[in-house]
Each structure stands twice: as structure tokens, then as C-alpha cells.
MDTraj code that builds the backbone (N, CA, C; nanometers):
import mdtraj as md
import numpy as np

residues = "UNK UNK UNK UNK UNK UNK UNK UNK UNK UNK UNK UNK UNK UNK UNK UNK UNK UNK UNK UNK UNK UNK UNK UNK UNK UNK UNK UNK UNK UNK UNK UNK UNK UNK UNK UNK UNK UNK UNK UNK UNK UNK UNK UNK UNK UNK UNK UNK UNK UNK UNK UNK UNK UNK UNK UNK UNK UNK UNK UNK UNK UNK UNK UNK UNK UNK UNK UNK UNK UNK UNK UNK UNK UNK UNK UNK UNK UNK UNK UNK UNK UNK UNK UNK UNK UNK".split()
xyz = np.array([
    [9.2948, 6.2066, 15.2267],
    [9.3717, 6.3302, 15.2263],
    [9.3240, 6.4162, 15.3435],
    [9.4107, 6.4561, 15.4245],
    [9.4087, 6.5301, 15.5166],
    [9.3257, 6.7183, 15.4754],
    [9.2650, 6.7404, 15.5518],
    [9.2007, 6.9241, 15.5518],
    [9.3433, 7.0013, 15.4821],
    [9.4199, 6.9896, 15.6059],
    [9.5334, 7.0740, 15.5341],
    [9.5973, 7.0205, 15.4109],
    [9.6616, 6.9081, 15.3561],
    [9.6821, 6.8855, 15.2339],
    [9.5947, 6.9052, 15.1670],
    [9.4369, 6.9331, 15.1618],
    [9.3393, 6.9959, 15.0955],
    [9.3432, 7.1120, 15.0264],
    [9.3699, 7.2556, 15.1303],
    [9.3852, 7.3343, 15.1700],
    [9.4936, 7.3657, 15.0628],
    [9.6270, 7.3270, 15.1121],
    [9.7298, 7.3354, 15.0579],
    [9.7240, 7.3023, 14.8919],
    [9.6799, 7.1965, 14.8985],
    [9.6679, 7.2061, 14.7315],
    [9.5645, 7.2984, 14.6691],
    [9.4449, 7.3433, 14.7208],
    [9.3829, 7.4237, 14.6202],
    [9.4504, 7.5594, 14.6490],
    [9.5083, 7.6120, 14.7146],
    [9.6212, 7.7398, 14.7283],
    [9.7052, 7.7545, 14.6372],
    [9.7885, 7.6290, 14.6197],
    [9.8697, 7.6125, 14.5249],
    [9.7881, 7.6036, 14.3933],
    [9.7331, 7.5842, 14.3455],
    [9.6483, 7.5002, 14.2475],
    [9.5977, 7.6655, 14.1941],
    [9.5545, 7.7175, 14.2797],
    [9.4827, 7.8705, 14.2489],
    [9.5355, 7.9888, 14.2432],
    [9.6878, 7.9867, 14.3396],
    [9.7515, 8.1198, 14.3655],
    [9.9085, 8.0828, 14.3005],
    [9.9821, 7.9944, 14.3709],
    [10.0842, 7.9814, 14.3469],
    [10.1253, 7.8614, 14.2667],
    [10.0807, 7.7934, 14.0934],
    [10.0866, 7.7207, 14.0579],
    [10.2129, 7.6615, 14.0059],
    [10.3490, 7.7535, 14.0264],
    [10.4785, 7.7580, 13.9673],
    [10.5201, 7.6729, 14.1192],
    [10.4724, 7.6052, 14.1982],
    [10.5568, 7.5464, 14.2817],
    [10.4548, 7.4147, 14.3372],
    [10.5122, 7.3579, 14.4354],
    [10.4545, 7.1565, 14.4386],
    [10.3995, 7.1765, 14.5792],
    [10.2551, 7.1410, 14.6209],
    [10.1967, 7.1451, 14.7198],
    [10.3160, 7.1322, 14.8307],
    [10.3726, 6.9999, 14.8056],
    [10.4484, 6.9474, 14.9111],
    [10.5756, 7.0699, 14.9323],
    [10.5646, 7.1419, 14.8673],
    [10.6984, 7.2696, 14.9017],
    [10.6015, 7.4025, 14.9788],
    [10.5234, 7.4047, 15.0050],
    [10.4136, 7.5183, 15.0302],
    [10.4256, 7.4739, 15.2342],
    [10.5091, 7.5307, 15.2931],
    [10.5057, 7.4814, 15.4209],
    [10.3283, 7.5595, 15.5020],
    [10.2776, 7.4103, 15.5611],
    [10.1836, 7.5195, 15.6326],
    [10.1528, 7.6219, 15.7273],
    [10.3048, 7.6947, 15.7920],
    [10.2668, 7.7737, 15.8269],
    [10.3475, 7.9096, 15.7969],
    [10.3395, 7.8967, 15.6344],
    [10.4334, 7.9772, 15.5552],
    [10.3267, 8.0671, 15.5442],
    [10.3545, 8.2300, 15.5751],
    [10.3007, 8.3372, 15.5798],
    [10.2245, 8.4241, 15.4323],
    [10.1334, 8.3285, 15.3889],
    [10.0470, 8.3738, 15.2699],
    [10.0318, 8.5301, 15.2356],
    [9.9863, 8.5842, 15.2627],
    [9.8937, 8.7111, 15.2992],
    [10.0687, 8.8314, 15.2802],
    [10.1435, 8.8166, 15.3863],
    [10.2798, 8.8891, 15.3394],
    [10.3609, 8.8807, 15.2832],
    [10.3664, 8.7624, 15.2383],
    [10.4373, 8.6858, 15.1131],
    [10.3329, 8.6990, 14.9715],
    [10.2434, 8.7494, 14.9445],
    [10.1827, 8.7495, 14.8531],
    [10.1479, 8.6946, 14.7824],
    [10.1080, 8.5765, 14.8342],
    [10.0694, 8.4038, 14.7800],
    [9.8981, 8.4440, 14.7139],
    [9.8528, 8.5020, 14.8327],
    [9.7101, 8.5430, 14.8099],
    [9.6967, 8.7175, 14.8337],
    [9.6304, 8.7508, 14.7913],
    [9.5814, 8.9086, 14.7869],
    [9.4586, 8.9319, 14.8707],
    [9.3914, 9.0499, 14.8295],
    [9.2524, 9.0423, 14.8924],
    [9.1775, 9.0242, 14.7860],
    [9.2133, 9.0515, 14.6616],
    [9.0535, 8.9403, 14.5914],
    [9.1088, 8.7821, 14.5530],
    [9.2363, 8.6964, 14.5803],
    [9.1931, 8.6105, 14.6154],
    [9.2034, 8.5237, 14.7842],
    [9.2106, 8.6334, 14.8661],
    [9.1240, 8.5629, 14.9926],
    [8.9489, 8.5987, 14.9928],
    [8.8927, 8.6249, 14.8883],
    [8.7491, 8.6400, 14.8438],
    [8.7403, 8.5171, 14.8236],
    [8.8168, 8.4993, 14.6721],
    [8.7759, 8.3576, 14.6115],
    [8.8082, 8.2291, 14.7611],
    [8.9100, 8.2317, 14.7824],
    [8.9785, 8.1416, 14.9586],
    [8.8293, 8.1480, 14.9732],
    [8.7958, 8.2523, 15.0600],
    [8.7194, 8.1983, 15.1367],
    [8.5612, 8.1576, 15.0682],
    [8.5557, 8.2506, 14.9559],
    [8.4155, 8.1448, 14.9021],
    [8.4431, 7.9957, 14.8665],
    [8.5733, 7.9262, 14.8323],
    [8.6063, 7.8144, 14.8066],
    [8.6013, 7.7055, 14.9485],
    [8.5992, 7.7785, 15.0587],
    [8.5911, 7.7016, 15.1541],
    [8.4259, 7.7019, 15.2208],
    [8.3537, 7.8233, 15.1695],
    [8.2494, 7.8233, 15.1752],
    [8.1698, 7.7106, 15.1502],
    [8.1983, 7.7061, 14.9944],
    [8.1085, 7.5780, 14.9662],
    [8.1814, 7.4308, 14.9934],
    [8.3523, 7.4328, 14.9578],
    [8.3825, 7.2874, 14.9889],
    [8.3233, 7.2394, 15.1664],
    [8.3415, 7.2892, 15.2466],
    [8.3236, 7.2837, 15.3772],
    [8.1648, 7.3414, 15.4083],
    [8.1135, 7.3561, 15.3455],
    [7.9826, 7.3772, 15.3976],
    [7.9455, 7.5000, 15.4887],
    [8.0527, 7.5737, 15.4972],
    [8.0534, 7.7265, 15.5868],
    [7.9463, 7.8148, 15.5673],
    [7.9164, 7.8999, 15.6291],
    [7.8137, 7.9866, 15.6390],
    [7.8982, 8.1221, 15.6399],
    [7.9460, 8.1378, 15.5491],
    [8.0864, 8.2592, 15.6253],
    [8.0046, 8.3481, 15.5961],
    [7.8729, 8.4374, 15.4991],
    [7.7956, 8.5244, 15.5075],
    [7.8018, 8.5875, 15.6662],
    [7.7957, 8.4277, 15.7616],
    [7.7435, 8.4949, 15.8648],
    [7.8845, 8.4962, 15.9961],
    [7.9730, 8.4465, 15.9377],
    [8.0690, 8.4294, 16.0099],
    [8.1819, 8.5353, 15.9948],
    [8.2387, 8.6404, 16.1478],
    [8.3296, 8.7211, 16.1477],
    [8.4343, 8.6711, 16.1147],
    [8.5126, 8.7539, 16.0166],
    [8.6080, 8.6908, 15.9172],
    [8.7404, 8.8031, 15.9767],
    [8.8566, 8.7556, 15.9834],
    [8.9106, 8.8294, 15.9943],
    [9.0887, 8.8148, 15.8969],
    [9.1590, 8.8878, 15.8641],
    [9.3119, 8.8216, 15.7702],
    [9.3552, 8.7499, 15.8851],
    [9.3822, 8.7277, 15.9946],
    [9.4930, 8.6489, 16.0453],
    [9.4231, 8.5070, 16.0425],
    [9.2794, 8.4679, 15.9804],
    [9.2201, 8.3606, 15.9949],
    [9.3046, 8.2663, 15.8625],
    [9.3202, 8.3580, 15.8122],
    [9.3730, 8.3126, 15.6805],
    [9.5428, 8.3572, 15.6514],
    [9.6247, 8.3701, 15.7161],
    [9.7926, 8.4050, 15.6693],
    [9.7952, 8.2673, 15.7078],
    [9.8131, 8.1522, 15.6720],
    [9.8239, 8.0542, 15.6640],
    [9.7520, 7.9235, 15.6338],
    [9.8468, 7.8058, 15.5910],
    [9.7450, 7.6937, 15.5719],
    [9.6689, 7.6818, 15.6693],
    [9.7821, 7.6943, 15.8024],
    [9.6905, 7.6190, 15.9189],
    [9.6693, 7.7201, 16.0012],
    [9.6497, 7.8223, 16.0085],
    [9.5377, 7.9412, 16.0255],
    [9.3910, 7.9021, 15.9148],
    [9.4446, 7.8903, 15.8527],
    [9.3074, 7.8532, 15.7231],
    [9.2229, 7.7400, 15.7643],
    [9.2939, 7.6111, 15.8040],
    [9.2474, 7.4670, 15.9017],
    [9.1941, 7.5002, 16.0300],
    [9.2373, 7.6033, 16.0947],
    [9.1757, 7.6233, 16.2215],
    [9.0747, 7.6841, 16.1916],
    [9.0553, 7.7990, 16.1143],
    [8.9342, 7.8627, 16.0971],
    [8.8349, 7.7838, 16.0777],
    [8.8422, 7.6755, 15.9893],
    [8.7635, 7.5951, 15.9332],
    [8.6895, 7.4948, 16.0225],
    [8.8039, 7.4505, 16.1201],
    [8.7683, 7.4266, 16.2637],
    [8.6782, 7.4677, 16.3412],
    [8.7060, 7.5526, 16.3600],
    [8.6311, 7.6365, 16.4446],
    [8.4750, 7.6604, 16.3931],
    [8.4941, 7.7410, 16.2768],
    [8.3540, 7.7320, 16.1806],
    [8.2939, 7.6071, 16.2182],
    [8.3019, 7.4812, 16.1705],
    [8.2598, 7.3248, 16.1953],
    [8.1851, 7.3258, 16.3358],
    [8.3239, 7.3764, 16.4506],
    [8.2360, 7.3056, 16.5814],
    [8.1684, 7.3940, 16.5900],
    [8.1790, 7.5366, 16.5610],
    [8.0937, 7.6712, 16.6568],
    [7.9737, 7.6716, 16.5686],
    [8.0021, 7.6445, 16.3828],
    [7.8901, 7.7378, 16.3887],
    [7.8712, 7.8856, 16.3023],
    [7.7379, 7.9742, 16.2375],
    [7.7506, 8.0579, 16.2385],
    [7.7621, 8.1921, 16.3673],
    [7.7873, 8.1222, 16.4811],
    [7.7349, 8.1968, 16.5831],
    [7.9430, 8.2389, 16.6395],
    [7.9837, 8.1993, 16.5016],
    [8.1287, 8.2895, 16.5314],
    [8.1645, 8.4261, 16.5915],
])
top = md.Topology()
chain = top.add_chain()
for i, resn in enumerate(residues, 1):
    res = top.add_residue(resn, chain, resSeq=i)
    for name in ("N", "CA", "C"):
        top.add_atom(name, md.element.get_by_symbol(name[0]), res)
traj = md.Trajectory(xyz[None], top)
């Protein structure tokens, strides 16, 4: 299974459970669409914390990292190659 079908399913799985991963497009606008809120882009990002091994304590976080699946995949990206030195 691919990061983003990852991604995508625990979103769905956690926020929006009335609909099928595979209908959740990834670069369908979370955050203004109200898929996720701000306490759960808390839970988001502690969930990627530990699945992915992130250090986000130390990593600048910002919402546009997250209005999407694959805003969410890149972040995660990025985290991976860079680092806490985000």
C-alpha cells in the first residue's frame, strides 16, 4: 500500500467515515471542506508522528502542510529526507 492510500485511509477511517477511501480524491481540500478541524489536525499529525517516525515536536508545522492528502505525503516527505532540522 502506497503512503498516500495510507494517509487516505486513516483520514477517512478517523474524520470522514460515511464515505470509501477510494472516493476521498487526494488533492481534495480537507481543512475548507471540513474533513478535519484543528483538534483533529492534532490527532493528523500526532498519528503521523508515531506511524512515520516524525519528530514533529521539533518540526515547523504549518495548515497548508496538511489541506490535503498529498500536501499531507509531501510533508511527510520532506520530514523523512530533512529531518528535524525543518
Amino acid at each position: 500500500m502506497s503512503r498516500i492510500d495510507e494517509i487516505t485511509r486513516y483520514i477517512v477511517a478517523e474524520f470522514a467515515p460515511d464515505i470509501r477511501a477510494d472516493e476521498l480524491d487526494a488533492d481534495y481540500d480537507l481543512l475548507d471542506n471540513g474533513v478535519v478541524d484543528s483538534l483533529g489536525l492534532l490527532r493528523l499529525i500526532g498519528w503521523l508522528g508515531e506511524r512515520y517516525d516524525l519528530p514533529v515536536d521539533d518540526i515547523d508545522l504549518a495548515p497548508e502542510q496538511f489541506r490535503s492528502v498529498r500536501a499531507v505525503d509531501a510533508f511527510v516527505e520532506s520530514a523523512l529526507v530533512k529531518g528535524p532540522a525543518l
